[in-house]
N, C-alpha and C positions, 0 to 999 in steps of 0.2 A: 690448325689444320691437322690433317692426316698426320703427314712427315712427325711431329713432336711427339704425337701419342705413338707411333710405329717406333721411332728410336729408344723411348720411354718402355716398350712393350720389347725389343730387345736387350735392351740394358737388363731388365729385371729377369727375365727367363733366363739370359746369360748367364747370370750371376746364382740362379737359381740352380741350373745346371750343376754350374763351378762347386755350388755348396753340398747337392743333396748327391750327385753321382758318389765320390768318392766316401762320402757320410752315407749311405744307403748300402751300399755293397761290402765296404769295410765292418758295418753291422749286422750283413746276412752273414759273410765271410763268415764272422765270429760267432753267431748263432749257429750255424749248419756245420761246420767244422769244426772247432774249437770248444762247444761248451760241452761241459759234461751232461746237460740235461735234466739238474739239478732241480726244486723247487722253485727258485730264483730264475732260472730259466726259462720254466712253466708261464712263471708269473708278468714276465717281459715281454713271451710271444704273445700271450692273451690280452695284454695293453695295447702290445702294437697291431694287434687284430683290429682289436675296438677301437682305436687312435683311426685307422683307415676309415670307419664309418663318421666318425664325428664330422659335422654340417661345418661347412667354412666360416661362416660365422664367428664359432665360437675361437679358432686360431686368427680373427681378424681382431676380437677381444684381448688373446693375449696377448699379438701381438704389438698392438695400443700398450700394453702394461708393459710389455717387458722391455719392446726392444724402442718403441717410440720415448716413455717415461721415463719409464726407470736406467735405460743405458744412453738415455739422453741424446736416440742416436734423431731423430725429428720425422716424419713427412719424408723419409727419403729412398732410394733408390735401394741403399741396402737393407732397410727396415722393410719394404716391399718383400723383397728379394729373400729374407732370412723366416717373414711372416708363410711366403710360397714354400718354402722346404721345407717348415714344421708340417705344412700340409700335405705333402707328397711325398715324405717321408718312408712312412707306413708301404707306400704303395711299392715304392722302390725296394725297401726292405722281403717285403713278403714277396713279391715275384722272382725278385733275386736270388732268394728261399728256395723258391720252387725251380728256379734254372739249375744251380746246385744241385738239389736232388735227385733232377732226369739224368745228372749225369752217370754212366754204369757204374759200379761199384766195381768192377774189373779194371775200368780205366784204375782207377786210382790203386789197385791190390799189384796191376802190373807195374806201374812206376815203382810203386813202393820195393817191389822184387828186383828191380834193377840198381838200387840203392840212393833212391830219391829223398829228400827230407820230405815230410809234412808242409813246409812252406811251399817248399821247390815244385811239390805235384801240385798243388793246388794253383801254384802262379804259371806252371810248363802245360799242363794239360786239367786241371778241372774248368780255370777260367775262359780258355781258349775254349771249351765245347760249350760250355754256356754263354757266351757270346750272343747268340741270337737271341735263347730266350730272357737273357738281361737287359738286351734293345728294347725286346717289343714292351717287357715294363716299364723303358723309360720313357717311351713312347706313349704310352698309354698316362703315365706321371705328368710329362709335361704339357697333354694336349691338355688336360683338366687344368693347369696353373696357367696355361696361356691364355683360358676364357673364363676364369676367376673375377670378379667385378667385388662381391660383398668385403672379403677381406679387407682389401686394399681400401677402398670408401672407407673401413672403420677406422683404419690407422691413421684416417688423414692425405689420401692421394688427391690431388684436382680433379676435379669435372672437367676440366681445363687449365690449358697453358699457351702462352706463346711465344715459348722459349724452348730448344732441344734443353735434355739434361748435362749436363758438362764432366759430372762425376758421380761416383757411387752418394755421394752424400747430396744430390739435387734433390728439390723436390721434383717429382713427374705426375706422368699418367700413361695411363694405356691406354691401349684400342675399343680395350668393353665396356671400359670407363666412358670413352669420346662417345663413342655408339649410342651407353644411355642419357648421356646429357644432349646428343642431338635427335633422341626419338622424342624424348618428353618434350620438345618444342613442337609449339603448334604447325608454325611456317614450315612450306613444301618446301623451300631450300636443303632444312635441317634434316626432312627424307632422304632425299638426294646424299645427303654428304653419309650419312646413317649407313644408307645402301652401299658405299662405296667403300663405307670403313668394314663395312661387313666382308665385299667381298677384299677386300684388304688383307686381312684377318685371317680368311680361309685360304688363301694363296701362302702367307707366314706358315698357316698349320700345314699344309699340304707340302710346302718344300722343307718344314723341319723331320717331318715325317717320311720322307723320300730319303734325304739325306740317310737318316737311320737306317731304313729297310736296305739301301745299298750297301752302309756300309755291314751291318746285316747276313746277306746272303755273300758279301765279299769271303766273309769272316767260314763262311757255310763251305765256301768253295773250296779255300782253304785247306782246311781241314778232312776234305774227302780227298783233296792233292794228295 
């Protein structure tokens, strides 16, 4: 039923989360701040450009090779989970980019004048103002991996299950997964349950998306205190 693909469909975005937040921002961090701007540099942002357009597909491919095969990790929860953050990666990275840069360059000339380190401004007052616009990328990151289907199919997810997942190493499935293995049935039953996982699905996106925007304009309020 619903229930196993919905816990299946939080497990993985959870985990999704856990992995690409801190790996996405620690990557803008050091691109926007820290690099010199070097060749090498050049060369990272224009990958992680073109990384954000590449078709999910092709990280449902690699993820099959890398993390299902060769790390021998199977069909599971974390291979889902590790296959969605190669894919939103880019996205988190490059908005992050751009939250960073809105912010004035006075902020950060006046910390510096008060005798801040380099770490200290960026973790007292660059990340504090970019706050909102590193939400709305991750927002924008996670609704794309919460309605993901091809990936996950390649590496081996179920069509079905009817068992919750128990651990990051279960096999599962998700919600977009459940949705197309009940449209492609002919019987009007499998409609019904289709429509239901739909709106399922939308209710998930719309309270992860709320959650965010609150805490969001929290962040906004904040800050103009």
């Amino acid at each position: 039923g619903i229930w196993h693909a919905l816990v299946g469909s939080v497990y993985v975005i959870g985990l999704t989360a856990a992995i690409t937040i801190p790996a996405g921002i620690g990557a803008a961090i050091h691109l926007e701040e820290y690099s010199s701007g070097g060749r090498l540099s050049r060369i990272i942002e224009i990958n992680i450009s073109n990384l954000a357009g590449v078709p999910s597909i092709i990280y449902g491919l690699l993820g099959l090779g890398l993390f299902v095969r060769w790390m021998n990790l199977g069909p599971s929860v974390l291979a889902g989970a590790l296959t969605l953050s190669l894919l939103v990666l880019p996205v988190v990275i490059l908005s992050t980019r751009e939250a960073l840069r809105a912010v004035p360059k006075s902020l950060r000339e006046g910390s510096y004048a008060l005798g801040a380190t380099k770490w200290q401004t960026i973790w007292h007052q660059v990340l504090p103002s970019a706050v909102p616009g590193i939400l709305t990328g991750l927002i924008l990151a996670l609704s794309r991996a919460i309605g993901e289907t091809a990936p996950l199919i390649t590496l081996g997810a179920l069509t079905y299950v009817a068992f919750t997942p128990e651990s990051i190493w279960s096999p599962f499935t998700v919600l977009p997964i459940q949705i197309f293995n009940w449209v492609s049935r002919p019987q009007a039953a499998f409609a019904e349950n289709a429509a239901a996982g739909i709106i399922v699905l939308l209710v998930l996106l719309l309270a992860m998306n709320a959650v965010a925007i609150v805490v969001r304009d929290r962040f906004q309020r904040n800050r103009i205190v």
